[in-house]
N, C-alpha and C positions, 0 to 999 in steps of 0.2 A: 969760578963758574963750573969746572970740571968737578968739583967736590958737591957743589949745590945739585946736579944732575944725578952725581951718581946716587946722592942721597933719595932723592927724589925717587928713582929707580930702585931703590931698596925698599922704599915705603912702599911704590907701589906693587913690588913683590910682595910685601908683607901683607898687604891688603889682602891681593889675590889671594894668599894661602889661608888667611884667616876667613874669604868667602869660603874657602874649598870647605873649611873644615866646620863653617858655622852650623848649629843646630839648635835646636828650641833650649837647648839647657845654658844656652849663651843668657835668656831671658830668667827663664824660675828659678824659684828659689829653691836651693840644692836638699835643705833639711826634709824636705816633703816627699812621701812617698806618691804616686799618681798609678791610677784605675786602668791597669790596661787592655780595660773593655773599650775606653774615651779614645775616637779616635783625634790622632793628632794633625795638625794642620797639612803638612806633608803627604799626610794618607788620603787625603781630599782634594786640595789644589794644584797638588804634584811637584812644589818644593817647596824650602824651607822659608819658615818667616825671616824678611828682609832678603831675602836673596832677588826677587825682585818684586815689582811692585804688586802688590795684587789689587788687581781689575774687581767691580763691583760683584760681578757674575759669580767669581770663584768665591769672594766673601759670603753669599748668601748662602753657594754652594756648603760652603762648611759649616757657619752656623746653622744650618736649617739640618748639618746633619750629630749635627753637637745636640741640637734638643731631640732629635731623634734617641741617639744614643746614652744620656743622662735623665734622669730622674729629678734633676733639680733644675732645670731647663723646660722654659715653653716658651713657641716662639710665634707671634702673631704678625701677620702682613697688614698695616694699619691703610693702607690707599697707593696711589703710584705718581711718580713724580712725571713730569712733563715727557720725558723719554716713555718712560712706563715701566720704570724698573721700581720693584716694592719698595715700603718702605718698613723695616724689618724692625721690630720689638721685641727682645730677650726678656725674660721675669725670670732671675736667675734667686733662688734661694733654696732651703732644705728641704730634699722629699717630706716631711713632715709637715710643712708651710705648704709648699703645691699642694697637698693636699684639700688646703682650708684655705687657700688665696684670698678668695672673698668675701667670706668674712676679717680677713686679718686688713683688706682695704676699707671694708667700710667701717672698721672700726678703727683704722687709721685718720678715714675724715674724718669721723664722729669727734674723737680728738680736739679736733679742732676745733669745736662747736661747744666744747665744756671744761671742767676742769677735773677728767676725770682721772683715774689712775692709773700709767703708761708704763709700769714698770716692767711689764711682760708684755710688750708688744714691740715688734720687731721696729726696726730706724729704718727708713725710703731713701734709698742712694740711688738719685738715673744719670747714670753715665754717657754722653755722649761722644762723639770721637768726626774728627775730621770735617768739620762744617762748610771749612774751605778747600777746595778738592786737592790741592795741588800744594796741602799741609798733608800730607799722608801717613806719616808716623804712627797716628793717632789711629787711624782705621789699622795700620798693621799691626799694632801691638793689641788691637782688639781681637787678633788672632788666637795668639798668645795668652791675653787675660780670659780671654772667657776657657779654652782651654785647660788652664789653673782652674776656674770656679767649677768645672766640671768633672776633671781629672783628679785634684788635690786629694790628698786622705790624710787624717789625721783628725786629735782632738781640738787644734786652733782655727782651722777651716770649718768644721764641722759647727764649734758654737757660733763663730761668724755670721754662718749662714741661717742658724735658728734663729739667730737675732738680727737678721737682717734681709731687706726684699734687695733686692738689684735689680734695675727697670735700666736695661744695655741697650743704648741704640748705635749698632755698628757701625754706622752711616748714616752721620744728618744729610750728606749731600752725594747721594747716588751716581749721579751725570756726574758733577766735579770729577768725582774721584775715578771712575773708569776715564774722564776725558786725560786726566793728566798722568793714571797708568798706562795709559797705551802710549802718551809720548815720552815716560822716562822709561820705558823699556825698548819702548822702539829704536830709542838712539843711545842706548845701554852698550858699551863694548867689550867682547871677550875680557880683553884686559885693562880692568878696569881705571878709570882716568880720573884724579882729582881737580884737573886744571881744570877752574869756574868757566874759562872760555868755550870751554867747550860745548857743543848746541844739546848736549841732552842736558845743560840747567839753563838754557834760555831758552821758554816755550814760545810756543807762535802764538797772536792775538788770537781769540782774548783771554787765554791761557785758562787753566782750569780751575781758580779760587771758586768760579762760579757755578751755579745752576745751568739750567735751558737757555734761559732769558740773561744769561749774563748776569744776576742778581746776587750780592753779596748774601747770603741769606742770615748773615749772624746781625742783621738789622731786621729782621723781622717777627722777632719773637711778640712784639709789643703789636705793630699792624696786623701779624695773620694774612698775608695775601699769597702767600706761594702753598702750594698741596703739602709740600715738607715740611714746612712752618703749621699748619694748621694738624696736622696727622701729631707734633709732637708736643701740642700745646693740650689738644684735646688728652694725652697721655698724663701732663702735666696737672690739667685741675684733674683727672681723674684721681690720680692717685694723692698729690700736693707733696711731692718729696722733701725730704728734709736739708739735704745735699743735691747741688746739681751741680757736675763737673762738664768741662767743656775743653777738648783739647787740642790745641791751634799748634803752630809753628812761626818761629819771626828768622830776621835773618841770618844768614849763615855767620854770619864773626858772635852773636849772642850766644849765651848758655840758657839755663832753664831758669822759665821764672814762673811762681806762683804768687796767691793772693794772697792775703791783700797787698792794693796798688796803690798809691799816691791819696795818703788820709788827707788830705785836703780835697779831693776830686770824689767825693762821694755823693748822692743825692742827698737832700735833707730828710726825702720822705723812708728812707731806710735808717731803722733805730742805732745808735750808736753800739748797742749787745752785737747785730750781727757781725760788725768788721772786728770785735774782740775774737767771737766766735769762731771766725774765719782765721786770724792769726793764729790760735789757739790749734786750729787743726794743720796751720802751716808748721807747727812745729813738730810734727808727723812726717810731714814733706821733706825737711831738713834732715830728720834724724835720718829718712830712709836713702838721701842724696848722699849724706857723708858716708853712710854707710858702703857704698860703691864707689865715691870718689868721685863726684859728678859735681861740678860748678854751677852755682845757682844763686837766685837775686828774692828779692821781697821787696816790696812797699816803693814801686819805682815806676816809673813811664806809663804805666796802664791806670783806669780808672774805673770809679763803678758809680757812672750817672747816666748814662740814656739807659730806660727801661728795657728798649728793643735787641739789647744784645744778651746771648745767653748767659754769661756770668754775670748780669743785672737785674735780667727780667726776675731770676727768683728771690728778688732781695725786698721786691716789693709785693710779694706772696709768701712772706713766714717761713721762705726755705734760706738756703745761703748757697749761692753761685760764688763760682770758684773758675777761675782761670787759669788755663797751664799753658804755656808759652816754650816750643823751645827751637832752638837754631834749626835749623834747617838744614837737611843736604842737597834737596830739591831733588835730588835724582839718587844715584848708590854711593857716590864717595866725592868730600868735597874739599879742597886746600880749607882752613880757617885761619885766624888770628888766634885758636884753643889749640891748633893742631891740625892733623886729619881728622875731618867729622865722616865715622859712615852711617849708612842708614841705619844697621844695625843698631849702632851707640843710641841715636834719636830712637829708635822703638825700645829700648829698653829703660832710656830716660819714662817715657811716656808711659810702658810698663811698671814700674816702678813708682810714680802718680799716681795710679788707680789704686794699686794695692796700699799704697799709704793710706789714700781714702777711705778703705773702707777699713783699716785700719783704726783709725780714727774717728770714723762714723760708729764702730764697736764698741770702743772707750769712751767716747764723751755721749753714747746712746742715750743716758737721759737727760742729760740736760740741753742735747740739743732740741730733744722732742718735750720737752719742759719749755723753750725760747720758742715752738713752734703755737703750744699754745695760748702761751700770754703774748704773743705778735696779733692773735685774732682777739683776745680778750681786751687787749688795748685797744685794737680797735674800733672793738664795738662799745668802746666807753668814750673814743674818740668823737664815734660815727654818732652816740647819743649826746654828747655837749654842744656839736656844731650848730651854729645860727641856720649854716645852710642847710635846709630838709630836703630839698630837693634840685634837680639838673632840668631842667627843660631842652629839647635840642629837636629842631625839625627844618625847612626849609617848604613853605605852601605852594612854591611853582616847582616841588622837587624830592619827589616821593622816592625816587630812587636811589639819588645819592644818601637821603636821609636813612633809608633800609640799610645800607650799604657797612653805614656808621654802627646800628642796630646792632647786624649780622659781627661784626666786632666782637663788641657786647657782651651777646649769646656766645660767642664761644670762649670768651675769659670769663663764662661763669657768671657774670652782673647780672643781676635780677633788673628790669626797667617795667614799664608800665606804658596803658595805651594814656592819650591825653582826656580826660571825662568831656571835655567840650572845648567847642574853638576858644580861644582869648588872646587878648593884648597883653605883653608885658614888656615895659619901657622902649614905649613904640614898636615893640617885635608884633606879628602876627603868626600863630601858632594854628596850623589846624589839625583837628582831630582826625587820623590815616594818616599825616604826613610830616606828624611831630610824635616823640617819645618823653616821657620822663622816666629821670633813674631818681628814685630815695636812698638817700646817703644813708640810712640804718639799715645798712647791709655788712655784710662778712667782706666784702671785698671794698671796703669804704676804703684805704689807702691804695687800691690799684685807679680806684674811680677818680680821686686826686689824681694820681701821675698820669692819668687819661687828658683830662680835664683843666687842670694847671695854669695859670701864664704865671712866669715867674723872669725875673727882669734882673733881679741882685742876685750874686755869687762872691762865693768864699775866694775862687779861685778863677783866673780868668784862662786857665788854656784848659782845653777838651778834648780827648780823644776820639769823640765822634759829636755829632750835634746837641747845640744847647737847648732845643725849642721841641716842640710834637706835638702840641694842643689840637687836639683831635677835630672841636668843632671846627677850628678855625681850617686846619687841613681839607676839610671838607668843604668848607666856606657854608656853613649853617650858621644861623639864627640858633642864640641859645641864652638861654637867663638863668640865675642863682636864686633861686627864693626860698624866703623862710615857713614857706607852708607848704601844709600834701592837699590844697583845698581842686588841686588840681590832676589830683593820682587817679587816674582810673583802672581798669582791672588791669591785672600780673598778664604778660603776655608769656606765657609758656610755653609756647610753639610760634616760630617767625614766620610766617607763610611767606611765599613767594610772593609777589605784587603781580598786577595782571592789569592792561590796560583796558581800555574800553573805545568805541566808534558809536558817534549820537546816532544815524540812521545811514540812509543811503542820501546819495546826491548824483543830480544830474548836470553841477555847477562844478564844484571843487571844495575840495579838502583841506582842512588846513591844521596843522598844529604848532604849539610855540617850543623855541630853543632851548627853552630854561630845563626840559627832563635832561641827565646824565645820558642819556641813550639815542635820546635825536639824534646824536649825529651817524651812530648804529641804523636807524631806520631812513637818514637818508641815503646813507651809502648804499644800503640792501633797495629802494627802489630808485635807483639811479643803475643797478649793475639790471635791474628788470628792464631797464631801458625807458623806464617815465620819462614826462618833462616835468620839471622841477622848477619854482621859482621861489627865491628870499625877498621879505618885504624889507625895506629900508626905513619905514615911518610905525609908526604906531597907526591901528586903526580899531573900530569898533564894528561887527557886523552883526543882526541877528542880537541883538542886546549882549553881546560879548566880548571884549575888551582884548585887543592882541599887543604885545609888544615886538620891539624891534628883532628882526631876524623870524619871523614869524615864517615858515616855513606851505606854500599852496602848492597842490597836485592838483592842476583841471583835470574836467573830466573828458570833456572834448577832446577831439584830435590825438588820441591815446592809441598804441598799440594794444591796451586791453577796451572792452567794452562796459558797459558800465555793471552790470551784474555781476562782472570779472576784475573789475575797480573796486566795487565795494567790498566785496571778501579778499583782495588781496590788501587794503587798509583796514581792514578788520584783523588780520593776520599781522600786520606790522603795529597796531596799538598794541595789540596782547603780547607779541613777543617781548617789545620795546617798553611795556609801561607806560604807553601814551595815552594823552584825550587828545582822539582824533575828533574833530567836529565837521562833520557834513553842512555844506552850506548850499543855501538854493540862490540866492543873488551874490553880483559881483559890489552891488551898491551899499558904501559904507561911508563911517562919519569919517573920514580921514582919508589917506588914497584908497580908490575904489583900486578893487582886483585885478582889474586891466588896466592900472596905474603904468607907465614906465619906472616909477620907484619900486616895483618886483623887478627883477632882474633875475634871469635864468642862471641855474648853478649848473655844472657840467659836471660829468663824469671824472673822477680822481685818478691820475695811474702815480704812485706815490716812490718816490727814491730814497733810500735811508743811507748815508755815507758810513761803513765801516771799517774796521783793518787799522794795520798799522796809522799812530797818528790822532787815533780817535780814542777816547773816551769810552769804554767797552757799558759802564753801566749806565750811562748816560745813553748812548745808543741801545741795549737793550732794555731799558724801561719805553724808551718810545716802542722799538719793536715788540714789547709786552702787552700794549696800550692798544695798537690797533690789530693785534693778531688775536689777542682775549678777550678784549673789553669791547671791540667793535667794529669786528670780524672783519677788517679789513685790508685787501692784499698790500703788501708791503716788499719792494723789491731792495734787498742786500747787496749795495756796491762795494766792494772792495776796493782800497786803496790802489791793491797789486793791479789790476786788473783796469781800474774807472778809467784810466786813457785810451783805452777801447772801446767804452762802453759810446753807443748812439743813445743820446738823451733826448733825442726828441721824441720818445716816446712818452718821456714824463711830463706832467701838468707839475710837481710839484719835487723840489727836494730839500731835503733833511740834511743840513750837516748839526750832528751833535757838537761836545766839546773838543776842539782840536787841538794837540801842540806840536814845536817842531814843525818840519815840511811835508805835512798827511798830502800831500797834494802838489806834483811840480808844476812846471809852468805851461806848459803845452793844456793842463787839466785845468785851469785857471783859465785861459784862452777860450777851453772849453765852455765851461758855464758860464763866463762873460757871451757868448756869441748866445747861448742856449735862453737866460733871462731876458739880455735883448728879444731876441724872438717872441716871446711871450713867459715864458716860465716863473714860477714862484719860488724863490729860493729863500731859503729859513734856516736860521742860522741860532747858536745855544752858546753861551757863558763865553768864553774862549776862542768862541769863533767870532766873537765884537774886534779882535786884534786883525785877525783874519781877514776879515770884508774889509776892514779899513785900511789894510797894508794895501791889499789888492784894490781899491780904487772900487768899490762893490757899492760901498756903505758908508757916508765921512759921518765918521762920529768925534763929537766934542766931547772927550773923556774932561772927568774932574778927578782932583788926585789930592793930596795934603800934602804937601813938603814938609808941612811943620813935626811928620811923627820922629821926632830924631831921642833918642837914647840918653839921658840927662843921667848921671846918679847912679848909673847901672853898672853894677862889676861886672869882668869878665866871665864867672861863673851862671851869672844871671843872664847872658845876653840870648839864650834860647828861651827863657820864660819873655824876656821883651818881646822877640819876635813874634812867640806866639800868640802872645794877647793880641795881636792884630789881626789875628786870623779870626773870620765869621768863618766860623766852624758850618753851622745852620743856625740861623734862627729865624721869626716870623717878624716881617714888617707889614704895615697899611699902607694900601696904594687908592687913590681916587681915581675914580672912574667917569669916562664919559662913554655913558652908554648908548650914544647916539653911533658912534663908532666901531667899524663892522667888528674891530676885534673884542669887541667886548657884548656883541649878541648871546642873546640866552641868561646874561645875569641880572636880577633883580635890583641888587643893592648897589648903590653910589662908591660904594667902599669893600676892598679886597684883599682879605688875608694873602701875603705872597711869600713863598720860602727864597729863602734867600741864604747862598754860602760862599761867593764869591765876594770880592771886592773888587768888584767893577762899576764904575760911578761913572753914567751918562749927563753931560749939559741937557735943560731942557732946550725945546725947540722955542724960537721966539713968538712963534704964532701957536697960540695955544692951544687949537683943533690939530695939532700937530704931536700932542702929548694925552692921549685918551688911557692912558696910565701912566700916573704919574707920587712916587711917594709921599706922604703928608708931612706937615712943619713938624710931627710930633709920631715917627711912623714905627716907634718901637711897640709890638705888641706881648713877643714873648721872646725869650733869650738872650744870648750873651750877644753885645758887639762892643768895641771899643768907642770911648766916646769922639777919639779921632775922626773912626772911619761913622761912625753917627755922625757927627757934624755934615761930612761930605753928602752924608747917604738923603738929607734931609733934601727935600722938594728937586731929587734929581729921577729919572725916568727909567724904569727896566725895559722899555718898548720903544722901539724904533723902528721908522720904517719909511722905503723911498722908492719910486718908479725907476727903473733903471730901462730904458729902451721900452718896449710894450710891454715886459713884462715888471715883478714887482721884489723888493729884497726884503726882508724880515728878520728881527733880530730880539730874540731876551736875555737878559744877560744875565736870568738865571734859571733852571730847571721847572718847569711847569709840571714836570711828572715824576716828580721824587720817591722811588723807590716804591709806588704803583699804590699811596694810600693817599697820595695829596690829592684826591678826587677834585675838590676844587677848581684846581687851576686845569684840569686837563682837556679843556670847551676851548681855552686859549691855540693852545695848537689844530684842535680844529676846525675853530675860527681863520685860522690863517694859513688852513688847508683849502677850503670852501669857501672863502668870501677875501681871500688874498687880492684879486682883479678891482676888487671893489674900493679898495684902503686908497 
């Protein structure tokens, strides 16, 4: 024991001396002479790279004073992420090149579009670094690499850079990465400490991987909903690089690993040339790994099939994504299974990445910009063979969420069109405003596939992230395949913004239906102006116009506004919201009149979101996304630390996401048992089905299979067994009864729904009891096993039960995945505002 301490004690003497002594030539490469006009990182943020973490602010700091200072450096702020810190874009290549940038990009597209000749034209490498905040390596050694690309001298930098653009984003994820430098500096010690137990490598919820919103954002390259996703996608078709690198961290006992990853887990819509391609420049990686002595993997654990993450999304745009992976220190120095891992080592692993890259993006120059243009030449021989000419996609009671899907679209580039005239197509109802078509004889005809997709069989049944992402169905649109353009009307070249509309003035009341995305936007905004608000529960017809269920009336009578002061404050909420507000002059209709007791008064919201230790960070912020951006609505933040404090009687309604472990002791459970009783709504997500049912909340009759048991399977197999059981995500069918408050606002009898748990509810025996419920046949897109298929078949994602005066609510799976599943997100506020009602 006394030999293992003193050891310990000498390493971490050695540490410290080797912090003392580190400096940037710990990183470069020694044979290079560098410019010492460049300033170096040190002369900027006031120490050395790795010595501690550096905070967003000082990154910009130096980059922004590196293009200052070089010639081959410009550097553009492309928007600002939810904090409001830039988002910073490097174009790093030869004064020679800066010179003519713009021409050498549009002759870069142009490329793409012919089969001209590339032999002088520079190769498009965009480097990214540190997506997940609290992977930091990546961002530090962007200290360092760009440094080199500005510093460097000599004749092998020099042709590099003639023949090549670099589009450097120092930070995909700006929040992250200052959230999680200020806590591994903050609890950083003089002398420095590898023991993992230590609290500067365990952060506090919801630690820094993420965004604002708590959002992974290496899932969003394909959706587009975050400012940082959209700011780097727009760079991406600008330029259409040929190389896009992305550079993560895994856990501390791992070494470094790049791509390719596990040749079975590929998409099918990516050509079998790129992952040669890829390999081919992994032997770049290799040589430059052994070359330092650094441990390193290939073609293992990681995969390249969901579109949405950055070493995928470019595989189905003619580029090739590339993943770099490496152990982690989390903080400055950490015990391994390799050793001691310190930051430093991880920034110079990662260091050492890039410059292989471009390494290899120099040598295999033409032929990879050779595989860029027969990727679009394939597929516009693809895109002319298909049966299918074109996409139709709209939704007639739903002009918003339909824009929404559009706005997508437009900015991956896809050309779509208006609809020439309403029509029917196999029972669908398309109208013209509030349906689009795309024609597959386009340049992006393989992205419009992996948009579009439902794909059901796979090579391989485990995933590293979800099997499923069929856009319409995401949205829950109406959409058909057809083999003519007898329905293309003009190129939409600009998406305008949508704008609602109010039929006149009324001295009755106003009325509009559930079905727009934004209703529930316009009734929260005249519910905080203090109206009186009533939901219809029947169907009715007034004034020759047909209302469906949840159909939402503002009288005009009895109002704290007057009526002149009525009618432009609902003229003010159609336009914002995208609504047809309709002015009505009588209460008499063919179904219940307006002064029916089937309206029932909706009340004012004050809304609780359970967070903190315990919960589910991205699960709770996609809801907190949801109604803080999408429909401006206040959202109060309970902490776990803290909720045995908290007085709930202020709330109407609360939120637990997914919960494990004990997020909640017993005294807090006492809690919201007395608080529902009272009245309150309480709503509950995937994992929190164990939850309410442990606690006597919720009795649910789970369904389970005994029968999945392990036949045949060797001990080296037994983690492919297990994972084939896992519903990663994919898309099932659920029926609907739309008579049923929770299912106000939707048209269709039948509901695309994501689903990536394996939580299998009994249905209820009385069938008004199951107003969603899965079909005998409910696979629509994705992998599940036919195990947990068997189960999943006519069992329930919705539950729900009176508990005292107030009411409990349960999905047992995510309505708001990652802020694109537009679709399903009426469900939650469905059973925000019409909970009292179930």
């Amino acid at each position: 024991m006394k030999k293992r301490l003193f050891l310990l004690a000498f390493l971490v003497f050695q540490l410290n001396q080797a912090q003392e002594k580190l400096d940037l030539n710990y990183y470069l490469p020694q044979n290079v002479t560098y410019n010492p006009d460049i300033p170096k990182p040190i002369d900027i943020i006031g120490h050395e790279v790795g010595e501690w973490h550096v905070s967003h602010d000082k990154l910009q700091f130096y980059m922004k004073a590196l293009a200052k200072a070089s010639d081959r450096i410009t550097i553009e702020n492309r928007g600002e992420t939810y904090e409001g810190r830039p988002i910073l874009l490097l174009t790093i290549t030869s004064a020679k090149n800066q010179a003519n940038l713009e021409n050498i990009r549009q002759a870069h597209i142009a490329n793409t579009n012919s089969s001209a000749d590339t032999s002088n034209q520079p190769i498009v490498v965009y480097q990214g670094f540190s997506i997940h905040g609290n992977e930091p390596s990546g961002a530090n050694a962007g200290l360092a690499y760009a440094y080199y690309l500005a510093a460097a001298q000599g004749k092998e930098i020099e042709e590099q850079l003639n023949n090549l653009v670099i589009l450097m984003d120092p930070a995909f994820n700006p929040d992250g990465i200052q959230r999680f430098a200020h806590w591994a500096n903050s609890n950083k010690s003089k002398n420095l400490n590898p023991d993992g137990n230590d609290r500067e490598y365990h952060e506090t919820w919801p630690n820094g991987r993420t965004n604002h919103y708590w959002f992974d954002m290496n899932r969003d390259w394909l959706p587009v909903q975050l400012p940082e996703s959209q700011a780097r996608i727009t760079t991406f078709h600008k330029w259409l690089p040929n190389i896009l690198t992305d550079h993560h961290e895994m856990g501390t006992n791992s070494t470094f690993f790049f791509q390719p990853g596990e040749p079975t887990r590929v998409h099918p819509l990516t050509p079998k040339i790129n992952q040669e391609l890829t390999a081919e420049i992994g032997t770049y990686h290799a040589k430059a790994f052994d070359k330092i002595g650094s441990l390193y993997y290939s073609e293992e654990n990681y995969d390249d099939y969901y579109y949405g993450k950055g070493s995928t999304f470019p595989d189905v745009n003619g580029s090739i994504g590339i993943l770099f992976e490496q152990g982690s220190s989390r903080g400055h120095v950490q015990e391994s299974e390799n050793g001691i891992l310190t930051f430093p080592f991880t920034i110079r692993n990662q260091f050492t990445a890039a410059l292989s890259t471009i390494e290899a993006a120099y040598n295999m120059r033409s032929k990879i910009l050779g595989y860029q243009q027969q990727f679009y030449k394939n597929a516009k021989s693809q895109a002319a063979k298909s049966k299918t000419k074109a996409i139709i996609f709209g939704d007639n009671k739903d002009a918003s969420k339909t824009w929404h899907l559009a706005d997508i679209l437009k900015r991956h580039n896809i050309k779509f069109n208006h609809l020439k005239t309403d029509v029917v197509l196999n029972g669908k109802n398309y109208k013209k405003g509030a349906s689009y078509v795309v024609p597959m004889n386009q340049k992006n005809y393989r992205l419009i596939n992996a948009m579009f997709e439902k794909r059901t069989t796979f090579t391989d049944s485990l995933f590293y992230d979800i099997s499923a992402w069929t856009f319409p169905l995401a949205f829950n649109l109406d959409y058909t395949e057809t083999t003519s353009l007898s329905n293309l009307g003009e190129e939409i070249k600009e998406l305008k913004p949508l704008i609602g509309s109010l039929t006149g003035n009324s001295n009755y009341a106003y009325l509009f239906e559930w079905n727009e995305y934004y209703s529930p936007r316009a009734l929260n905004t005249i519910l905080e102006a203090g109206l009186r608000v009533k939901v219809g529960k029947e169907p009715f017809t007034v004034e020759g116009k047909s209302y469906d269920y949840g159909t939402i009336m503002v009288p005009v009578q009895n109002q704290r506004l007057n009526k002149a002061e009525m009618q432009q404050f609902m003229l003010q909420i159609a336009e914002e919201n995208n609504l047809k507000v309709t002015a009505v002059g009588t209460g008499l209709t063919k179904g219940i009149d307006l002064g029916s007791n089937e309206f029932d008064p909706i009340k004012k919201q004050q809304v609780g979101l359970l967070v903190g230790s315990g919960v589910t960070y991205a699960d709770a912020g996609e809801i907190w996304h949801l109604f803080d951006q999408r429909y401006n609505m206040k959202i109060t933040k309970l902490d776990t630390d803290y909720f045995s404090r908290v007085d709930l009687s202020r709330y109407t309604a609360l939120i637990i996401p997914s919960v494990y472990g004990s997020a909640l002791d017993k005294s807090s459970v006492a809690k919201i048992k007395d608080w529902v009783k009272a009245g309150g709504t309480l709503i509950g997500y995937r994992n929190a089905a164990y939850w309410l049912n442990s606690n006597e909340l919720l009795k649910i009759d789970f369904k389970r299979d005994s029968a999945i048991v392990a036949k045949n399977i060797p001990f080296d197999k037994r983690r492919d067994f297990r994972g084939a059981q896992v519903t990663g995500g994919a898309i099932f069918e659920a029926k609907l009864d739309r008579s049923h408050p929770i299912n106000y606002g939707y048209k269709n009898d039948k509901l695309p729904l994501f689903r990536n748990t394996n939580i299998y509810i009994t249905p209820d025996k009385n069938s008004y009891n199951n107003p969603i419920q899965y079909t005998n046949n409910p696979l629509l897109s994705g992998y599940i096993s036919k195990e947990n298929l068997a189960v999943l078949k006519n069992s329930v994602p919705f539950k729900t039960s009176g508990y005292g005066k107030g009411q409990v609510i349960l999905f047992t799976d995510n309505t708001n995945f990652r802020a694109f599943w537009f679709g399903t997100n009426k469900l939650l506020m469905n059973a925000i505002y019409f909970g009292k009602m179930m």
